[in-house]
C-alpha positions, 0 to 999 in steps of 0.5 A: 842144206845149208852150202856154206858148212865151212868158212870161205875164210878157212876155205884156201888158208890150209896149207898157206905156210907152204906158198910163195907170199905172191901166190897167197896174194893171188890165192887171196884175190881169187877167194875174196872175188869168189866171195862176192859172186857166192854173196850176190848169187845167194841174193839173187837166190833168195829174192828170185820172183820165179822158180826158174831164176831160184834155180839158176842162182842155186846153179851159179851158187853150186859152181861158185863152190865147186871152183873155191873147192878146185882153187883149195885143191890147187893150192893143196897140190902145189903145196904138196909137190914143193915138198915131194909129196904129191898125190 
């Protein structure tokens, strides 16, 4: 299954139009941190010598997307409620 079936780029743009430039900084900054925690634990992944440490980076991998999906869904949502319109 390859876990980066979207862009980490594409991931927090959506809805970017709609956000004070302070939080598309702040948004930024997260992205590009979860960025590199996502590049080092598919690292630690892929030269793990024992399926133990495999499996412990593939947990940090899985968390590092849940919390880029979070972030996106935060940014959505503040987003959608400037305009009315939350869910």
């Amino acid at each position: 299954m390859d876990r980066l079936a979207y862009s980490v780029a594409d991931l927090l743009v959506r809805n970017a139009m709609d956000q004070p430039p302070e939080l598309d900084l702040l948004f930024h900054r997260l992205n590009n941190q979860l960025g590199i925690i996502l590049a080092h634990a598919e690292l630690m992944e892929a030269k793990a010598a024992d399926e133990t440490s495999r499996s412990r980076a593939g947990q940090v991998i899985t968390s590092v997307l849940d919390a880029m999906g979070t972030a996106k869904e935060i940014r959505m949502q503040l987003g959608n409620s400037e305009h009315g319109l939350r869910k």
